[in-house]
Steps between C-alpha positions, in 0.01 A plus 500: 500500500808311367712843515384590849616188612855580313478784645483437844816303513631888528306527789587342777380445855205494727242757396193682728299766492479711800117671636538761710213607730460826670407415885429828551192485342375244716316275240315180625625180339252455220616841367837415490453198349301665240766798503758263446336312175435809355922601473550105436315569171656820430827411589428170228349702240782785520761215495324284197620856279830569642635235679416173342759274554546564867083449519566180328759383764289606757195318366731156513605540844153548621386839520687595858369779664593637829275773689635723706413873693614859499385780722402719267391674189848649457730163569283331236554768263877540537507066459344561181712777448808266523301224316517693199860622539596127432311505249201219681190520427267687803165605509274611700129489584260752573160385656199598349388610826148334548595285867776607704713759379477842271457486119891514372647370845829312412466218649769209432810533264581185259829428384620185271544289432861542453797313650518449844800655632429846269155502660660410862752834426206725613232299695697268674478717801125494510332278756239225370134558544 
């Protein structure tokens, strides 16, 4: 822990990680919610193997995380597209398809956590949930 903390003096700046939500899909509340933990883990697990010292900074400022919506399957994809062009972590999740949607649907895109203004360079356009 003592070199993550040296570490993040490298790192500087408000952190987030960014959920984005499909409207188009129209999911009731509890889904997303549910939708929205699921990339929250992924996007932590992913980032505990590559990206540890901006996970660490994040962790100290709180865990911020900002939901927001796209209008479809395609915007989400080309976000994560650019997500991993700038080399930020972005996944994915596909339901298992036993409530609302299809088996395989993608249904909200994870990014981060990663510095603010790199995440802001391609979802700072989105509108909050």
């Amino acid at each position: 822990m003592n070199i993550l903390r040296k570490f993040t003096s490298f790192v500087a700046g408000p952190t987030k990680m960014v959920l984005v939500v499909r409207s188009d899909l129209g999911l009731r509340k509890g889904k997303i919610a549910s939708q929205c933990s699921h990339a929250a883990v992924l996007c932590y697990m992913r980032s505990a193997s590559v990206n540890k010292v901006k996970l660490h900074l994040w962790l100290r400022q709180g865990q911020p995380k900002i939901v927001v919506k796209v209008d479809s399957l395609e915007e989400m994809q080309q976000i994560a597209r650019l997500a991993s062009d700038k080399n930020v972590v972005a996944e994915i999740v596909r339901d298992a398809g036993r409530t609302q949607v299809s088996s395989g649907t993608e249904t909200v895109l994870g990014i981060g956590p990663d510095l603010s203004n790199v995440v802001d360079s391609f979802t700072g356009h989105l509108r909050l949930l």
